[in-house]
mmCIF file of the C-alpha atoms, coordinates in Angstrom:
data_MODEL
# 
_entry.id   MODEL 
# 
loop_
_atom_site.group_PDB 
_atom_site.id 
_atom_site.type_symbol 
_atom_site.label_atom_id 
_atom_site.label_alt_id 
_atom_site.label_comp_id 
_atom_site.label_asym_id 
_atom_site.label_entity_id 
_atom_site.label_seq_id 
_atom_site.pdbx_PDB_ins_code 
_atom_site.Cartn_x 
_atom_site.Cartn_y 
_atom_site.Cartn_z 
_atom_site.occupancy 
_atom_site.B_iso_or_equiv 
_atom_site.pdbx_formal_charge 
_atom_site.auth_seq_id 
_atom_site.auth_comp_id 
_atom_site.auth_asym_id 
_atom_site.auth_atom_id 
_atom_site.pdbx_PDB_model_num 
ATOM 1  C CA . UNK A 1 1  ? -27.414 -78.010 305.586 1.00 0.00 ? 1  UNK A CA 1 
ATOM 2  C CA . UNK A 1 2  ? -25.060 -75.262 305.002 1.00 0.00 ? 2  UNK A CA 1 
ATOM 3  C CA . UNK A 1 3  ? -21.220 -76.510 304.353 1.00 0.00 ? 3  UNK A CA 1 
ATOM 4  C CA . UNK A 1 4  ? -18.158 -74.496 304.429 1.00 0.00 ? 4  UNK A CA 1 
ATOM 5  C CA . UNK A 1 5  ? -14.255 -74.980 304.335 1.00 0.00 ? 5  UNK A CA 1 
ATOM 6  C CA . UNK A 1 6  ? -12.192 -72.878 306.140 1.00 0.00 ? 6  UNK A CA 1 
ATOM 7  C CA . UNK A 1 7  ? -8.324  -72.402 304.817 1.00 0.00 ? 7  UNK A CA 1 
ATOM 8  C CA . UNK A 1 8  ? -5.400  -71.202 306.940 1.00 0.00 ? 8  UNK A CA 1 
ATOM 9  C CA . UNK A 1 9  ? -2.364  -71.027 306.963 1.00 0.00 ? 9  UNK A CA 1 
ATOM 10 C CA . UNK A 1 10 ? -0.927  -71.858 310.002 1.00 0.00 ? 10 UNK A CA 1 
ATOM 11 C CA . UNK A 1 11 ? 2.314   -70.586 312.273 1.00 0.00 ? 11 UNK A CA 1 
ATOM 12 C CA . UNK A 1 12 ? 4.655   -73.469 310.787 1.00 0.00 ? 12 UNK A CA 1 
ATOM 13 C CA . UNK A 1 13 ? 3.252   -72.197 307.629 1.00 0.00 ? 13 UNK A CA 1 
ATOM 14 C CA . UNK A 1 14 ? 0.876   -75.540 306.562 1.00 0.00 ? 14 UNK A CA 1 
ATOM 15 C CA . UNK A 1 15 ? -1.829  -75.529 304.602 1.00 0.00 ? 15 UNK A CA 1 
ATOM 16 C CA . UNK A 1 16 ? -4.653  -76.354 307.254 1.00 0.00 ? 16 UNK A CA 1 
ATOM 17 C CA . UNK A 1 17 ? -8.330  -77.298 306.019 1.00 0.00 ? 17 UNK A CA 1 
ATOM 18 C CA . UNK A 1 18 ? -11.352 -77.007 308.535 1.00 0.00 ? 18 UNK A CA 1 
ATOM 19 C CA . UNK A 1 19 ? -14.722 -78.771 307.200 1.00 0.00 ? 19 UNK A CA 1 
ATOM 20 C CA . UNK A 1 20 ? -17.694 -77.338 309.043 1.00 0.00 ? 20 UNK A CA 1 
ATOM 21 C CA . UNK A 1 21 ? -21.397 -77.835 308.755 1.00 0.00 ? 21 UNK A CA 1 
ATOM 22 C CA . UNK A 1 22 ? -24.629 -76.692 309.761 1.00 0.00 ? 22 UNK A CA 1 
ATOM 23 C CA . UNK A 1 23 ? -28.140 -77.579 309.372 1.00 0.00 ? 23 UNK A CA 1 
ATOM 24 C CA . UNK A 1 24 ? -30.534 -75.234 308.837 1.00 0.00 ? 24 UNK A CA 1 
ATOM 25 C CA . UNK A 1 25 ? -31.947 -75.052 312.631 1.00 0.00 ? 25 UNK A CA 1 
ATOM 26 C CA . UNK A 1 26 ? -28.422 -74.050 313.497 1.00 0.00 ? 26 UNK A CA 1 
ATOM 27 C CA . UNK A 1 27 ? -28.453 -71.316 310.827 1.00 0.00 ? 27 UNK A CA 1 
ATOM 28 C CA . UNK A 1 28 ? -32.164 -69.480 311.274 1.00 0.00 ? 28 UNK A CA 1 
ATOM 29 C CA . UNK A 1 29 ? -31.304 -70.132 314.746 1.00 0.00 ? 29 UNK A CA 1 
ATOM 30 C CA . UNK A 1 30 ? -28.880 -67.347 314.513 1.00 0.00 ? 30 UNK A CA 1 
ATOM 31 C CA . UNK A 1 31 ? -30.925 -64.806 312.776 1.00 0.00 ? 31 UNK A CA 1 
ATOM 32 C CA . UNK A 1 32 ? -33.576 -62.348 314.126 1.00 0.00 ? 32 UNK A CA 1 
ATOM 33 C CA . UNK A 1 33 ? -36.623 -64.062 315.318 1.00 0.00 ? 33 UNK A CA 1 
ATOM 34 C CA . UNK A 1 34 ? -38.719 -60.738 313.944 1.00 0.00 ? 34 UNK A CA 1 
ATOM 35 C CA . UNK A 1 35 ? -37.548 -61.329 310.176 1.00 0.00 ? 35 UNK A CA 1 
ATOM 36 C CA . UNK A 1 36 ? -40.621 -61.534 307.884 1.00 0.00 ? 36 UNK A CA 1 
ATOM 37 C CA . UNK A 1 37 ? -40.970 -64.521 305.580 1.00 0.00 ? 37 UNK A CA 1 
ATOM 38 C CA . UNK A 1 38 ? -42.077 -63.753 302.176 1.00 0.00 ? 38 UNK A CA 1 
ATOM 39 C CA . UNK A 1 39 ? -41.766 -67.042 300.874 1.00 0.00 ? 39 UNK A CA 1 
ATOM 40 C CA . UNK A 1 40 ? -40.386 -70.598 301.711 1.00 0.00 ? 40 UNK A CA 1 
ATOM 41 C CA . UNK A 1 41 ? -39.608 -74.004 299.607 1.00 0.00 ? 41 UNK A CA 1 
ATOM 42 C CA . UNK A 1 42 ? -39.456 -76.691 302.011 1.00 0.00 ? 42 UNK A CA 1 
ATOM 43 C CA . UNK A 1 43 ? -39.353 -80.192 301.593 1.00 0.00 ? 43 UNK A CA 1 
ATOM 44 C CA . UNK A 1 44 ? -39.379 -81.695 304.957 1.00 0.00 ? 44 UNK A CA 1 
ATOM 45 C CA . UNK A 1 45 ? -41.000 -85.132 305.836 1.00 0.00 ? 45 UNK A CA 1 
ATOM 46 C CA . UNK A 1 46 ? -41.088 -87.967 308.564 1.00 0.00 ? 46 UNK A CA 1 
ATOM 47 C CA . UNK A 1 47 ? -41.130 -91.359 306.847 1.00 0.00 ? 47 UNK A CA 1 
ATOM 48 C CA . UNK A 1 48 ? -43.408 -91.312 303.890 1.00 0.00 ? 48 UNK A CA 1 
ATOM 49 C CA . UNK A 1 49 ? -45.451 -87.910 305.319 1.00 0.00 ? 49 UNK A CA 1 
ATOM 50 C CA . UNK A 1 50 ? -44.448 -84.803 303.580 1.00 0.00 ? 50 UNK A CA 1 
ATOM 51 C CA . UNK A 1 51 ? -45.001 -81.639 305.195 1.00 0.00 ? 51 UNK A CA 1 
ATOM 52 C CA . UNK A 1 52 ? -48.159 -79.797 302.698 1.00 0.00 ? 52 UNK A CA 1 
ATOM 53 C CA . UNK A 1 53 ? -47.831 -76.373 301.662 1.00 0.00 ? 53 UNK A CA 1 
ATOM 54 C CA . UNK A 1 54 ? -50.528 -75.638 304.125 1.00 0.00 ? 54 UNK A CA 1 
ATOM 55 C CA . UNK A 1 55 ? -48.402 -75.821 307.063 1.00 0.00 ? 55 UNK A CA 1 
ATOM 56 C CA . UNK A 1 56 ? -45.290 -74.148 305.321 1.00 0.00 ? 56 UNK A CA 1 
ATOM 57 C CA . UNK A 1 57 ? -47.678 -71.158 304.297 1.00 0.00 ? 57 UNK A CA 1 
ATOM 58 C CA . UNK A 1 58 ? -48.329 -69.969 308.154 1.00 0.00 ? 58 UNK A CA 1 
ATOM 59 C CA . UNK A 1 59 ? -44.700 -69.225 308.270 1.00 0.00 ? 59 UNK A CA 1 
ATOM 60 C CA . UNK A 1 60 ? -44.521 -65.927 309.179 1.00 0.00 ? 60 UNK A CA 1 
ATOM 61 C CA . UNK A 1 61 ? -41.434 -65.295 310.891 1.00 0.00 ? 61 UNK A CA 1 
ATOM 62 C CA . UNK A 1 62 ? -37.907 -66.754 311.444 1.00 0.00 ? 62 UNK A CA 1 
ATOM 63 C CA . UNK A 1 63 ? -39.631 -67.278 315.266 1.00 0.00 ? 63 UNK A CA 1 
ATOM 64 C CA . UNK A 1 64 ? -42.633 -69.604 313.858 1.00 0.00 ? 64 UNK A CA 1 
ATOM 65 C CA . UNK A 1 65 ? -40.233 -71.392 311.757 1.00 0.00 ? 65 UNK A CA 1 
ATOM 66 C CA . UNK A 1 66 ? -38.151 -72.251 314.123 1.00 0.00 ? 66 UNK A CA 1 
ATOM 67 C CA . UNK A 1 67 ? -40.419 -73.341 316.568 1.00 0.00 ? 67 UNK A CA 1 
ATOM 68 C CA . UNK A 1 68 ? -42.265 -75.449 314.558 1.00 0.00 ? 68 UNK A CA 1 
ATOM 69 C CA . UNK A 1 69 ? -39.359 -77.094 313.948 1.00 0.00 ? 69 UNK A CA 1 
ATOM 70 C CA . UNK A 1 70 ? -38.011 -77.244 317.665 1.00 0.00 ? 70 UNK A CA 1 
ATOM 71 C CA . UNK A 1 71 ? -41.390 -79.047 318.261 1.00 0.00 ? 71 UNK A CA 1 
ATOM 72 C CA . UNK A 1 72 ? -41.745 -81.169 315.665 1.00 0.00 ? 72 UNK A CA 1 
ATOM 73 C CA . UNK A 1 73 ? -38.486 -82.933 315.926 1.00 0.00 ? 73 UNK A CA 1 
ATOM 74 C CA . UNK A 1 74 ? -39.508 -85.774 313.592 1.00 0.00 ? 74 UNK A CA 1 
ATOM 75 C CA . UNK A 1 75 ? -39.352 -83.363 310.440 1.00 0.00 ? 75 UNK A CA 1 
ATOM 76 C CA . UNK A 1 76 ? -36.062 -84.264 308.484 1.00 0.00 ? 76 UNK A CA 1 
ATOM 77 C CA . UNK A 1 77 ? -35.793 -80.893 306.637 1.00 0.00 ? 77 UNK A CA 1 
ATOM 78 C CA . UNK A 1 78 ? -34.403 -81.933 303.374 1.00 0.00 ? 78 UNK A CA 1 
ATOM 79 C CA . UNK A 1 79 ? -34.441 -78.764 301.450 1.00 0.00 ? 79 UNK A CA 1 
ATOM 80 C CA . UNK A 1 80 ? -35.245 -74.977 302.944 1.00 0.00 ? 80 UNK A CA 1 
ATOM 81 C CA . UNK A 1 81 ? -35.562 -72.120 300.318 1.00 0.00 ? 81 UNK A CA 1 
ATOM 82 C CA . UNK A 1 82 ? -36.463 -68.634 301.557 1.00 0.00 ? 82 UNK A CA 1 
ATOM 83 C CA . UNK A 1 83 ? -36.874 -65.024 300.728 1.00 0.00 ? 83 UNK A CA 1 
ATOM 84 C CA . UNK A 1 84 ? -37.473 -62.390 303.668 1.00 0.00 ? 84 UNK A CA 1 
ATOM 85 C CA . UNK A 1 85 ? -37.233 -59.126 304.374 1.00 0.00 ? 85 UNK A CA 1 
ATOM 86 C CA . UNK A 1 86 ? -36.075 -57.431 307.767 1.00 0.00 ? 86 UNK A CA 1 
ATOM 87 C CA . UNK A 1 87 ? -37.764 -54.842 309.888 1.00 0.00 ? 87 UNK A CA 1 
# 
């Protein structure tokens, strides 16, 4: 989950704060499907059943990421680390 707070200063000149969030579906979901994955840290789990290293290691791409993701909707992705480089 990414959070942000937006300041402005509106016409009537108050101080207006906007809170916005979003997860991290919303956020890889704008990038380039083609970027490269070097590495991930994911926790992610359903209930008591963690998602193993095994699975997180065959992310390749943004594109595999997020489909995995868009499939496996019971997934609560808890933490999401990466490194990648762009083509």
């Amino acid at each position: 989950m990414i959070e942000r707070l937006l300041y402005d200063l509106g016409e009537s000149q108050l101080e207006i704060f906007h809170f916005a969030e979003m997860t991290t579906l919303e956020v890889t979901g704008l990038l380039n499907d083609k970027i490269k994955i070097n590495s991930a840290k994911i926790v992610t789990y359903h209930k008591n059943d963690y998602l193993g290293e095994d699975v997180i290691d065959n992310f390749k791409t943004i594109e595999e990421f997020n489909r995995f993701f868009i499939d496996n909707r019971k997934y609560y992705l808890h933490d999401c680390d990466f490194a990648w480089k762009t083509i």
